[in-house]
Each structure stands twice: as C-alpha cells, then as structure tokens.
N, CA, C and O of each residue as an XYZ file, in Angstrom:
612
protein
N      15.827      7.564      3.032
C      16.013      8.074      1.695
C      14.654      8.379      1.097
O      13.984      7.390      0.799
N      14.283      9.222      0.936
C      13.199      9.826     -0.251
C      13.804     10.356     -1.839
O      14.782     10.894     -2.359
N      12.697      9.880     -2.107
C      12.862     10.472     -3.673
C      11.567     10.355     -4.387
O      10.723      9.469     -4.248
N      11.535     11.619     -5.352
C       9.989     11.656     -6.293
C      10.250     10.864     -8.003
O      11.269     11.129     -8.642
N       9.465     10.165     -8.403
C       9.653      9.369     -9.870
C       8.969     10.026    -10.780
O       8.493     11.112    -10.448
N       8.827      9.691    -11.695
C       8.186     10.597    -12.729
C       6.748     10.799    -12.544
O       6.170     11.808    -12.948
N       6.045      9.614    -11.794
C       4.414     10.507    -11.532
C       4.319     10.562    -10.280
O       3.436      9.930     -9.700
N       5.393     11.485     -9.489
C       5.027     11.938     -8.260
C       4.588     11.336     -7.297
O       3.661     11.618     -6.538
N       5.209     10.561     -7.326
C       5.048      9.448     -5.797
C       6.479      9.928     -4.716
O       7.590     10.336     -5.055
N       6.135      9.780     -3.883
C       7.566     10.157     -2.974
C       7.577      8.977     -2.293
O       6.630      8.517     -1.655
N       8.980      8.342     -2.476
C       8.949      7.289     -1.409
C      10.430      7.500     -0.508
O      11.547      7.997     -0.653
N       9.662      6.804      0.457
C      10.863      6.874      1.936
C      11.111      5.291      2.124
O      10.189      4.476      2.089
N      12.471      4.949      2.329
C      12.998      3.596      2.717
C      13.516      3.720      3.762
O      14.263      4.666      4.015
N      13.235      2.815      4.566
C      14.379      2.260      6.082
C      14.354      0.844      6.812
O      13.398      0.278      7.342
N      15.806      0.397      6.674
C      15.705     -0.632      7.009
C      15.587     -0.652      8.816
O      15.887      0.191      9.662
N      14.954     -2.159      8.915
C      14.608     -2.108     10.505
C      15.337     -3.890     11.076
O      15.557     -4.794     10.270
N      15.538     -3.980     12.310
C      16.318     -4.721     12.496
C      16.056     -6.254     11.398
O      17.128     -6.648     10.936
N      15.268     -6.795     11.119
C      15.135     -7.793     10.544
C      13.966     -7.430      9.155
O      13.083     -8.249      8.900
N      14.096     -6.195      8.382
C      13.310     -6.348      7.553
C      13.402     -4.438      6.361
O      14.431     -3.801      6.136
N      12.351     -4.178      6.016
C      12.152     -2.871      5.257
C      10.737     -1.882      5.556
O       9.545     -2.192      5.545
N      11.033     -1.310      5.673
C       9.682     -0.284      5.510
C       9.999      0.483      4.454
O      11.119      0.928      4.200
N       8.664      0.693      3.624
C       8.652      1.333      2.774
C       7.216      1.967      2.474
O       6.146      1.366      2.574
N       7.445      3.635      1.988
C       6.230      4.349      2.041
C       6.075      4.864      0.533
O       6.958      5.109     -0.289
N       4.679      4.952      0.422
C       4.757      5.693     -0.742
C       3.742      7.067     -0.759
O       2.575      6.788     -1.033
N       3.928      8.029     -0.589
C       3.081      9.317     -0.769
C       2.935      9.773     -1.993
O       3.835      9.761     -2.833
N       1.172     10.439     -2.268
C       1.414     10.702     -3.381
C       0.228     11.547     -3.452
O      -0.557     11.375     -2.519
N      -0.087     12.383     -4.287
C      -1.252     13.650     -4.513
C      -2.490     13.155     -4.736
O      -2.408     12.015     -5.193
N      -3.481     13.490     -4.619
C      -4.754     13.237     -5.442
C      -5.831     14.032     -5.508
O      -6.095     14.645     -4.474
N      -6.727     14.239     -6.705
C      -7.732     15.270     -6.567
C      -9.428     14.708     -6.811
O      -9.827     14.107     -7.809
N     -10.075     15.014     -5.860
C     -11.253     15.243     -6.161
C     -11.449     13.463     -6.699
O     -11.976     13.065     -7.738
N     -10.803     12.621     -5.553
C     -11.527     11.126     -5.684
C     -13.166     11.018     -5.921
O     -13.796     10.273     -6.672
N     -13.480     11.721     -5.286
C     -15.156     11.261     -5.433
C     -15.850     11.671     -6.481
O     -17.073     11.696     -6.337
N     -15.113     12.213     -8.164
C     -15.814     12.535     -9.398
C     -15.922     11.037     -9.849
O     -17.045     10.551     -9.986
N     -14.652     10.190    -10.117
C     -14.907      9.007    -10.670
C     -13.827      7.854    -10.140
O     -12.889      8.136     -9.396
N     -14.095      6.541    -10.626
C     -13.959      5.184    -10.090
C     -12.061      5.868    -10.840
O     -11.728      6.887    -11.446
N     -11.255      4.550    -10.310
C     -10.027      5.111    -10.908
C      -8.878      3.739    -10.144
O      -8.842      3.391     -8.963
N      -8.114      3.245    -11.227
C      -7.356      2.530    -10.660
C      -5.993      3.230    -11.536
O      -5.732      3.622    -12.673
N      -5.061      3.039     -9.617
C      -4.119      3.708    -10.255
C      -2.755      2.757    -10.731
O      -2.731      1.564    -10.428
N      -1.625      3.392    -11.500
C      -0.659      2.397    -11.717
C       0.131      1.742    -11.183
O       1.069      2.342    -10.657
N       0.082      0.205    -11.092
C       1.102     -0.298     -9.777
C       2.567      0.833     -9.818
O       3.137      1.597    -10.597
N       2.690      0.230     -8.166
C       3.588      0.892     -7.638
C       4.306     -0.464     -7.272
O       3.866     -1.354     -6.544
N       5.912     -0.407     -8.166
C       6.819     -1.793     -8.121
C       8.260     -1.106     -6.769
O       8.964     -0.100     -6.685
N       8.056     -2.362     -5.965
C       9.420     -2.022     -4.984
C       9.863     -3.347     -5.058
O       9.181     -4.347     -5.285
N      11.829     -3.216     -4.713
C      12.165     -4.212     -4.062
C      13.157     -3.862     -3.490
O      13.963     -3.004     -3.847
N      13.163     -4.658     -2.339
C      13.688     -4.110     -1.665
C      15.436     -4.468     -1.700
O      15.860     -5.398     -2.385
N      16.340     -3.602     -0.876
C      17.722     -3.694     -1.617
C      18.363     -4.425     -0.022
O      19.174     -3.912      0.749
N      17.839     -5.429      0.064
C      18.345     -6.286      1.294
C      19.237     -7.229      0.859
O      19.055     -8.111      0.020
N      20.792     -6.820      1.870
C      21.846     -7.973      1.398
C      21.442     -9.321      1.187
O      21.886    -10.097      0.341
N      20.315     -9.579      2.267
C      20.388    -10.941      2.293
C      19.489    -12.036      1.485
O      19.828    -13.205      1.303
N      18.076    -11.331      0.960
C      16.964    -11.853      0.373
C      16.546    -10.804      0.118
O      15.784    -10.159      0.837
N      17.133    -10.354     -1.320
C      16.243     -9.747     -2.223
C      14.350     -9.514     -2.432
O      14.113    -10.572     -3.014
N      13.110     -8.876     -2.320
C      12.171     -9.021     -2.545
C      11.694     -7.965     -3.533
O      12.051     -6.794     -3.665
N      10.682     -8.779     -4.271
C      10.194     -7.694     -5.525
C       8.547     -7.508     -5.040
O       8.200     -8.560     -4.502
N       7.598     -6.656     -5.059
C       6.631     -6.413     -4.818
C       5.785     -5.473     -5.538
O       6.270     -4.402     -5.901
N       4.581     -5.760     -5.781
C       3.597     -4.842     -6.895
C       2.728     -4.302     -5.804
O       2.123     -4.914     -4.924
N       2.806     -2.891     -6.080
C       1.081     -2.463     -5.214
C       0.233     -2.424     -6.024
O       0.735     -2.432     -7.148
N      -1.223     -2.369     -6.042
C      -2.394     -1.684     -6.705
C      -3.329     -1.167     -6.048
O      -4.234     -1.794     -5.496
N      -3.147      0.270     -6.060
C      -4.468      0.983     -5.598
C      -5.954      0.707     -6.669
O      -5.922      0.617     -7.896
N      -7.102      0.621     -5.846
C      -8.303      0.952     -7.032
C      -9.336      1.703     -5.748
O      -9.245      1.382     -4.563
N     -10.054      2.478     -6.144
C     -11.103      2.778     -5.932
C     -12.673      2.741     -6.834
O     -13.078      3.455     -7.752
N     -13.032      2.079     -6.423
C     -14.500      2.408     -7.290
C     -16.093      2.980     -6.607
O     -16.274      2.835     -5.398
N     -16.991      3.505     -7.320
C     -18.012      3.979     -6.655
C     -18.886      2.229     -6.689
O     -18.814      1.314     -7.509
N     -19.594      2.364     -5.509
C     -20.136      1.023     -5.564
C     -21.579      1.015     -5.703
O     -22.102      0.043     -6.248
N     -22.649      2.465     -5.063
C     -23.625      2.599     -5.139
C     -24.054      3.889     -5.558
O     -23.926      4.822     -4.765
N     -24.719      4.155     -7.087
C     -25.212      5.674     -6.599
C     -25.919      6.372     -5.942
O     -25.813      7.561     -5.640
N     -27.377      4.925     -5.484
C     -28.238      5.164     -4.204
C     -27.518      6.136     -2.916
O     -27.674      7.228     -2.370
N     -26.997      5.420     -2.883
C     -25.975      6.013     -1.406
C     -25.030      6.695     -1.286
O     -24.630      7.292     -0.287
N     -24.421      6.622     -2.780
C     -22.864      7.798     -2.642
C     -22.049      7.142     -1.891
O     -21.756      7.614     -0.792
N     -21.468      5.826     -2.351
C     -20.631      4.961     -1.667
C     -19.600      4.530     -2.638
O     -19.692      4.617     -3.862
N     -18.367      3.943     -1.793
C     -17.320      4.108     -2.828
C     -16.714      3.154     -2.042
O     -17.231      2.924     -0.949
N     -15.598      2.475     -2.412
C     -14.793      1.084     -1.965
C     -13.243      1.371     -1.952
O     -13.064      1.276     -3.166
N     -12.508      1.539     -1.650
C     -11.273      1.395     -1.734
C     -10.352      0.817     -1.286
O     -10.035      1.184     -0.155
N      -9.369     -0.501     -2.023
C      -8.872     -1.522     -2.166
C      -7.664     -1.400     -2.620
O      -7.328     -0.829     -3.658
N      -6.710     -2.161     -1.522
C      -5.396     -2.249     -2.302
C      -4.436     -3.534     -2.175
O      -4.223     -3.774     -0.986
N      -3.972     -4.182     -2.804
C      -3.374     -5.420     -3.376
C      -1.906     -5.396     -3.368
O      -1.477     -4.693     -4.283
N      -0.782     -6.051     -2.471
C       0.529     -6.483     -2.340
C       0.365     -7.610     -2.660
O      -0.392     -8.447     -2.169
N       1.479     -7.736     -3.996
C       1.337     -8.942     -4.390
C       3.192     -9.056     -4.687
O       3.908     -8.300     -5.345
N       3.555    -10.332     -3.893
C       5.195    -10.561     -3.908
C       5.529    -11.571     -5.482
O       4.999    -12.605     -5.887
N       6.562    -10.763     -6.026
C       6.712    -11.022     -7.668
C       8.038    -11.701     -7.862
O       8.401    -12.213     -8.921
N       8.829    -11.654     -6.583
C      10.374    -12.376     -6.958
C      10.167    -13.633     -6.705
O       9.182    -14.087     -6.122
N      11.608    -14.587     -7.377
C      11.441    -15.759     -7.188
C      11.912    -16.652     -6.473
O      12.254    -17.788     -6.801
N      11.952    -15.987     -5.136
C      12.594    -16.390     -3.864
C      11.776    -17.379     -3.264
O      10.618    -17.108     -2.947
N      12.362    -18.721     -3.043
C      11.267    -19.473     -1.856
C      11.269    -19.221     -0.311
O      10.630    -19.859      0.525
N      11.923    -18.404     -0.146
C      12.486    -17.549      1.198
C      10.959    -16.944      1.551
O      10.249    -16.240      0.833
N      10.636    -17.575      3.208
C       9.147    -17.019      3.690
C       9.257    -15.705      4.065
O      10.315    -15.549      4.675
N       8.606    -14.663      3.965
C       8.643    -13.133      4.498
C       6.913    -12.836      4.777
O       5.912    -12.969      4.073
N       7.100    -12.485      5.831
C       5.419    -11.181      6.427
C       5.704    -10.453      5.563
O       6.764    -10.243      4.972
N       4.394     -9.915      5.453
C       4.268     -8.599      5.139
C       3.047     -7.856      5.380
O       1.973     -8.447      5.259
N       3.088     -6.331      5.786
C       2.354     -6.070      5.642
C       2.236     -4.445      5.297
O       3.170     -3.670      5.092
N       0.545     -4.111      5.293
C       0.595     -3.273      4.346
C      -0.693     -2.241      4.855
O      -1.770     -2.638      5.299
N      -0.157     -0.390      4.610
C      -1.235      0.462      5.668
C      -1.498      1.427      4.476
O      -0.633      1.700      3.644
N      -2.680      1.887      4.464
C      -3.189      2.912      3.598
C      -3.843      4.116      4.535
O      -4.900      3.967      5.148
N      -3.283      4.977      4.547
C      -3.833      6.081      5.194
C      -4.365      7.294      4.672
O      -3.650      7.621      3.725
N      -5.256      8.090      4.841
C      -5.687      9.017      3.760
C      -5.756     10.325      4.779
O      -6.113     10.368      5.956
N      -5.272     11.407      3.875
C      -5.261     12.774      4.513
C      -5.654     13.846      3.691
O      -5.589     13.930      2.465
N      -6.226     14.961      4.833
C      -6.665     15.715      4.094
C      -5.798     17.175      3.963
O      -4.594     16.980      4.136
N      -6.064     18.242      3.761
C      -5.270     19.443      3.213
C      -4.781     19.968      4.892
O      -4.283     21.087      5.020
N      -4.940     19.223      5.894
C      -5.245     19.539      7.664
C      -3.986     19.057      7.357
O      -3.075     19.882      7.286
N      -3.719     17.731      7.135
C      -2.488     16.490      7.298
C      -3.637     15.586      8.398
O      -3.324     14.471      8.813
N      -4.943     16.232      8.770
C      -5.894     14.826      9.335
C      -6.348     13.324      8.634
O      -5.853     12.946      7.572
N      -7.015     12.803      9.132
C      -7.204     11.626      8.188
C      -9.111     11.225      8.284
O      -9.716     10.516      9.089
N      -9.482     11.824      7.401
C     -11.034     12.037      6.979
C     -11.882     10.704      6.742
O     -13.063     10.523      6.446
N     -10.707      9.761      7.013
C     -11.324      8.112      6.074
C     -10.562      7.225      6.823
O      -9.375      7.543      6.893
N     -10.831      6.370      7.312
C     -10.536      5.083      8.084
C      -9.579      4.327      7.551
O      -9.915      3.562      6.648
N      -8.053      4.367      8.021
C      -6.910      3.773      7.398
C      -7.471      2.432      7.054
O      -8.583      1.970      7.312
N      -6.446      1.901      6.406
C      -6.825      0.253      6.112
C      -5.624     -0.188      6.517
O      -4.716      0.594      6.236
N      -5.242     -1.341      7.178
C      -4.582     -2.519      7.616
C      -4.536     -3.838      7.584
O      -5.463     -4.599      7.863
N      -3.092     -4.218      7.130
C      -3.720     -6.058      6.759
C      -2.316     -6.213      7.055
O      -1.449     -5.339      7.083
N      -2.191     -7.784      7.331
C      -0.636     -8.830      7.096
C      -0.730     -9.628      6.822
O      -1.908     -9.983      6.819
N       0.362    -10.767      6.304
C       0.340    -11.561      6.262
C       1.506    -12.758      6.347
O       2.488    -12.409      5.692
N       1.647    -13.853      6.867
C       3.102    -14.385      7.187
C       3.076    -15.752      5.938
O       2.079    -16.310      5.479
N       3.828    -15.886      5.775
C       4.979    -17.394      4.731
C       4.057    -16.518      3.468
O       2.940    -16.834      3.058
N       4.847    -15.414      3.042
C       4.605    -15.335      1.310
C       5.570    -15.904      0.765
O       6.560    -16.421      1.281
N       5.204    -15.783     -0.550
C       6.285    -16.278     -1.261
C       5.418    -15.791     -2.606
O       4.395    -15.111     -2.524
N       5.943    -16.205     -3.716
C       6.337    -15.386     -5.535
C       4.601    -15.761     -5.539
O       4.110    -16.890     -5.529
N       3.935    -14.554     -5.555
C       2.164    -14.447     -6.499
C       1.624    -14.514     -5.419
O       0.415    -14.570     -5.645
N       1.855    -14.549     -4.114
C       1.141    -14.551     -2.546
C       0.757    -13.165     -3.135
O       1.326    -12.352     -3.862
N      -0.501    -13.242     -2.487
C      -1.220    -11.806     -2.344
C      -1.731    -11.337     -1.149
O      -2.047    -12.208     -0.338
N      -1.912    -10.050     -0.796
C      -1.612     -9.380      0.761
C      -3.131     -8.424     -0.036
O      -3.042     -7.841     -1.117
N      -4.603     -8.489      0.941
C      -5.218     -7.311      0.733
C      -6.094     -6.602      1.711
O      -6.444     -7.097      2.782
N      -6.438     -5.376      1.270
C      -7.217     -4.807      2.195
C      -8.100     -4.063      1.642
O      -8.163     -4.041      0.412
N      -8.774     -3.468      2.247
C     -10.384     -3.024      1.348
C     -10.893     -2.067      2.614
O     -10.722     -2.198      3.826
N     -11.497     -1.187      1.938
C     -12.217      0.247      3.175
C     -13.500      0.394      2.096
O     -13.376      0.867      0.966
N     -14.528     -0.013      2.565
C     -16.177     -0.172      2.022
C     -16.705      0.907      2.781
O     -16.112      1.366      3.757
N     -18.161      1.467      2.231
C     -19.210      2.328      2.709
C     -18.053      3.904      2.756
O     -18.410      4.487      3.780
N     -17.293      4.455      2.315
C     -16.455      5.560      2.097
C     -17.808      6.439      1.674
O     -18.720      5.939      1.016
N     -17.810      7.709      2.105
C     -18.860      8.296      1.723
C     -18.508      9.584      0.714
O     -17.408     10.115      0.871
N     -19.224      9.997     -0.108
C     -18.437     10.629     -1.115
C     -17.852     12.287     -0.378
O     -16.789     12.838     -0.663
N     -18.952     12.822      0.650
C     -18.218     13.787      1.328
C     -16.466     13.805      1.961
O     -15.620     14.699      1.927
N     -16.424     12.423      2.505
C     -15.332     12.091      3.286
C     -14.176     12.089      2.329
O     -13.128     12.713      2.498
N     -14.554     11.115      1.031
C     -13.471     11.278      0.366
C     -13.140     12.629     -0.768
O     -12.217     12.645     -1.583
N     -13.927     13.461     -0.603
C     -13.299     14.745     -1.337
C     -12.457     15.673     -0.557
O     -11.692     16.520     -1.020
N     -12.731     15.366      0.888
C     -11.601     15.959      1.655
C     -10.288     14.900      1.176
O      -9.470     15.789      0.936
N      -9.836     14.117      0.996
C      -8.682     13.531      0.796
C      -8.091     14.552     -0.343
O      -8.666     15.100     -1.283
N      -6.636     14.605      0.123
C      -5.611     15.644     -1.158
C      -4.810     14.246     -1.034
O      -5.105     13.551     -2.007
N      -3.775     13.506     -0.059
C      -3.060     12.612     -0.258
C      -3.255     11.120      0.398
O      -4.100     10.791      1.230
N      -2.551     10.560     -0.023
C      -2.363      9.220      0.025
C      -1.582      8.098      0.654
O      -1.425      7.234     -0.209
N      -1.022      7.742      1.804
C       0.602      7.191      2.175
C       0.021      5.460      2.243
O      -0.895      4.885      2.831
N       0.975      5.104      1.417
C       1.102      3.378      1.291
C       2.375      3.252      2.334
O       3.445      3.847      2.459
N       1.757      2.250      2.968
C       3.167      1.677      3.738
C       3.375      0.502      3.578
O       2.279     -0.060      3.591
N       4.482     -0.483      3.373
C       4.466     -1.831      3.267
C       5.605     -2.601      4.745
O       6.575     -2.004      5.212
N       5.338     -3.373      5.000
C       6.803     -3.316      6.017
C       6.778     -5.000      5.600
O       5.859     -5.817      5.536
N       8.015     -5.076      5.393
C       8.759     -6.688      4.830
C       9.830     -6.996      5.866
O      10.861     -6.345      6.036
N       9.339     -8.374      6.717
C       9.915     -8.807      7.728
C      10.591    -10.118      7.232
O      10.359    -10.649      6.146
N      11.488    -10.580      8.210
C      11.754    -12.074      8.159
C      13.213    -12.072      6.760
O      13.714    -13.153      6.452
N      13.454    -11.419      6.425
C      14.592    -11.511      5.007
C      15.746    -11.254      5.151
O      16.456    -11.077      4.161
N      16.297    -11.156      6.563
C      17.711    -10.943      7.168
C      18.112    -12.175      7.736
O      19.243    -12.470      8.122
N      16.960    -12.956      7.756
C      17.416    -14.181      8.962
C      16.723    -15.747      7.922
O      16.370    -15.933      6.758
N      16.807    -16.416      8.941
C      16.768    -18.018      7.774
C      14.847    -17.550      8.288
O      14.352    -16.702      9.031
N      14.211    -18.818      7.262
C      12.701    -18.833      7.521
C      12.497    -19.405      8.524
O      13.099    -20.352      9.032
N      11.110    -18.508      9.046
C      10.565    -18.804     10.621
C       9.051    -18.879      9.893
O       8.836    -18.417      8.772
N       7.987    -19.578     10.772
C       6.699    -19.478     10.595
C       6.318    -18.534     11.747
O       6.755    -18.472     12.897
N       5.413    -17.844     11.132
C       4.703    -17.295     11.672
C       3.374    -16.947     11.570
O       2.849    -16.254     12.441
C-alpha cells in the first residue's frame, strides 16, 4: 500500500512473515544551502497481534565550514506502551535525479525495544558536493518479533 500525506512523503507498507516494513520517500532540494531538521515521521504499525507506535527524526546539520562537511542523523524512537520486545531496524538511503545513490546509506538495529528505546544512525564527513546531488530520500524501518511471544535477541 502507498500513499502521499499532506507534506509529501510516500509511504509503502508490507507485512513480512513475523513483522512490518515500512518506507518512507520523500523530495528534497538543495540540502547543502542549510542545516535543517525535518518533521517527525509517526508510524504504527497495524499488526493484529502487537500493535507498535514509532517516531522518526531526520536532521542534518553542517558541521564544519573549514571543510564543507555536513552530518546526517536519524533517530527511531518506539512510543507505544507495549512491554512486548521487538528489533528494529532502520535504512536511510539517498538518491540522486539518476535514482543512484551519491552518499553512503546509513544502517543500524536493534533487539528488546520497548516504549522511549531509541534506534540511531549517523553518516559524518558528507561533503557538500555529494549532497547537492541528492533530490530524494527513502527511510526504511523493518519491525520484527510482534506476531509471536518475546524472544531475545
């Protein structure tokens, strides 16, 4: 299922044998004029069995003007009030007007969240050439473990 919200995010859902994937695409222009955090992006997911609520936050900031360096960081943070353990994890990929990817995805996980667990990842030394080729954006989150009783992992 896709669908666009009022500031143009497109997201795609699918469930997978024991969990959710979920994407979020979305436009952007000319990252490398200024620092910019954008507005969480709230999911939860619509699983019969264990409900989950989740906040994203994108930020980017410039970190050096010596160098023309820039940071970009993003934050899953689980908001429901389930004591039910779930992985998760979470991919940032950046593309340019090609559909190539000009900037070094970011990747992270993490296993036994639970309500204010936080999930992050961070892409440092971004150079300001690299990121003006970026036009879009795809967040991926994938939420495991919420079909079945808790496992450690």
């Amino acid at each position: 299922m896709a669908e666009v919200n009022l500031i143009g995010v497109i997201t795609m859902e699918e469930n997978i044998v024991d969990g959710h994937i979920v994407s979020f695409k979305f436009h952007v222009h000319r990252l490398d004029f200024m620092q910019r955090t954008f507005y969480p992006l709230l999911y939860c997911t619509l699983c019969p069995t264990i409900k989950t609520m989740w906040e994203i936050e994108l930020k980017y900031e410039r970190v050096s003007h010596d160098n023309d360096s820039y940071t970009f960081s993003i934050t899953l943070k689980r908001k429901d009030s389930s004591s039910h353990l779930v992985k998760a994890s979470l991919f940032a990929t950046f593309y340019d007007a090609h559909g190539n990817s000009p900037v070094c995805p970011i990747a992270s996980d993490r296993g036994k969240m639970v309500l204010d667990d936080e999930l992050q990842g961070t892409l440092d030394n971004i150079r300001s050439a690299e990121l003006s080729e970026v036009v879009a954006v795809r967040i991926t989150i994938i939420i495991e473990n919420c079909h079945s009783g808790t496992f450690f992992f």
